[in-house]
C-alpha positions in Angstrom: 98.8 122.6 88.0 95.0 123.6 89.2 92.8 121.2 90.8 95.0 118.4 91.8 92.3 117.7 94.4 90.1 116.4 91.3 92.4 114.0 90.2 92.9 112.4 94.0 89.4 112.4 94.2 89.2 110.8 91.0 91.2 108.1 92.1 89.7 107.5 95.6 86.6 107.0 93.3 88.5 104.6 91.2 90.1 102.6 94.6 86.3 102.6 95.6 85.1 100.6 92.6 87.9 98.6 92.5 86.7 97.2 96.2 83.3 96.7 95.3 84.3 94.6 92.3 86.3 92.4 94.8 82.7 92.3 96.9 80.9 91.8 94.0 80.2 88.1 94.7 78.7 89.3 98.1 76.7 92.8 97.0 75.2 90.7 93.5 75.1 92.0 90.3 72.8 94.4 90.2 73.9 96.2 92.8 77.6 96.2 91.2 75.8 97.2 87.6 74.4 100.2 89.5 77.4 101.6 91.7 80.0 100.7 89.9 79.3 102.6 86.7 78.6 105.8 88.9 81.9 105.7 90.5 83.8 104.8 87.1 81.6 108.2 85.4 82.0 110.8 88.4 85.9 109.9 88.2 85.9 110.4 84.8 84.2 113.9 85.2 86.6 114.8 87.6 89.0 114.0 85.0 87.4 116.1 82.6 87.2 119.0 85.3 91.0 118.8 85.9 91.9 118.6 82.1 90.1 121.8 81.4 91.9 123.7 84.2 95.2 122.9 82.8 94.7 123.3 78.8 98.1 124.8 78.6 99.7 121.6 79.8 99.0 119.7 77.1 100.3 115.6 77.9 98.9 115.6 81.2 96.3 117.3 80.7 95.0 115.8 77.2 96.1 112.2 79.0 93.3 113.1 81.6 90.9 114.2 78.6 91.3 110.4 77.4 91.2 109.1 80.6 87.7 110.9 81.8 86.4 110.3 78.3 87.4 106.5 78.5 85.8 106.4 82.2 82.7 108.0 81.2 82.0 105.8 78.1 82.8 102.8 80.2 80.9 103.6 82.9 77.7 104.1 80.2 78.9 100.5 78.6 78.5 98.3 82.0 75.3 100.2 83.3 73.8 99.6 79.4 74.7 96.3 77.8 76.1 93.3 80.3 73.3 91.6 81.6 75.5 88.5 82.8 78.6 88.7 85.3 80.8 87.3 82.0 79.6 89.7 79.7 80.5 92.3 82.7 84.2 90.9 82.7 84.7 90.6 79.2 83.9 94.1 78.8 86.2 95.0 81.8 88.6 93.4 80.3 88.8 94.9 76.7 88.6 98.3 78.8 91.6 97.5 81.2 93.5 96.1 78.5 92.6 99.7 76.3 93.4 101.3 79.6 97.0 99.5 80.2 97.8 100.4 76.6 97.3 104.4 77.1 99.0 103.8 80.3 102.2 102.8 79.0 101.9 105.5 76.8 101.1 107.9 78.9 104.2 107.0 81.3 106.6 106.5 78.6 106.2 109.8 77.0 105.9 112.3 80.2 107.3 110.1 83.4 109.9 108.0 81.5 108.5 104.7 83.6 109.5 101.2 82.0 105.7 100.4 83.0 104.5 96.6 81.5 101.0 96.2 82.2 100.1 94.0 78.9 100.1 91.0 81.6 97.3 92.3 83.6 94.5 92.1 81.0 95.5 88.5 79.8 95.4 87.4 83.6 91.7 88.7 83.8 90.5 87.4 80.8 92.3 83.9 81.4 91.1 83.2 85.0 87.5 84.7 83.8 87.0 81.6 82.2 87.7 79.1 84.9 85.6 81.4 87.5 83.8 84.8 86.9 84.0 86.0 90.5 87.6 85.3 90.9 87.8 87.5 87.1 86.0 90.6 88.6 87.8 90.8 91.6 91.2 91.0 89.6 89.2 93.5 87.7 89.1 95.1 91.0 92.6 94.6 91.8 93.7 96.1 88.7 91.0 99.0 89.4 92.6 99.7 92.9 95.9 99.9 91.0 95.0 102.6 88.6 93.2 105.0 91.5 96.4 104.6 93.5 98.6 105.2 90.5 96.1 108.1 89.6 97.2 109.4 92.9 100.7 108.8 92.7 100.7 110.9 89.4 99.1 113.7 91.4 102.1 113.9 93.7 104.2 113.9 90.2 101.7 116.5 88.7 102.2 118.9 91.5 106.2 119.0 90.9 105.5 119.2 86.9 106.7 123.1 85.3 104.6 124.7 82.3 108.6 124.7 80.9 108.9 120.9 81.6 106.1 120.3 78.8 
């Protein structure tokens, strides 16, 4: 596959949001509204950049079309509407739980992975309630965990045949 580089750069992006979300408390608000939608929409271009280099793959590469399209319209969502930290995290969480969804989709239909991520989303939301800081940074966490398992999928997407698909 062509331009695997965009993808792990996607995800270093995506590990780099996910930290600032667990800093959030420290770096404010507005700072977070600013950054973290333009790390969320350059990884979803990159996304965009590796799906239309590898067309002719068409899971992975229509996977990554969703994905970049999902990143980019959420990164336009949290720089636009939330003007609290709770309306930050409850759109955060609707994304990560639409996320996890394609995720186990994803994974069941072209890496055969048993992947359960329907926890993760009901964690965020749950805890957002008893403390919005402690919510974003598990939005982080769970944001650190889909640019490293963005990455991982790179190493699988290198090894992946045009008569695999």
């Amino acid at each position: 596959m062509k331009k695997t580089l965009n993808l792990t750069l996607s995800g270093v992006l995506l590990i780099a949001a996910g930290i600032l979300m667990l800093v959030a408390e420290k770096i404010g608000l507005q700072i977070s509204k600013m950054v973290i939608p333009l790390l969320f929409a350059l990884s979803g271009v990159l996304c965009l950049l590796f799906y239309s280099a590898n067309k002719k793959y068409k899971i992975p590469s229509q996977f990554q079309f969703l994905q970049g399209l999902g990143l980019i319209i959420y990164a336009i969502v949290i720089f636009l509407f939330p003007k609290s930290l709770l309306q930050f995290l409850m759109v955060t969480s609707y994304f990560i739980m639409l996320f996890g969804i394609t995720e186990i989709g994803f994974s069941f239909s072209v890496l055969n992975s048993s992947s359960k991520t329907f926890k993760e989303p009901l964690i965020l939301v749950l805890t957002s309630f008893k403390n919005e800081y402690k919510g974003i940074q598990i939005a982080g966490f769970l944001t650190i965990i889909i640019g490293v398992s963005n990455m991982i999928f790179v190493s699988k997407v290198k090894k992946i045949d045009i008569q695999d698909l």
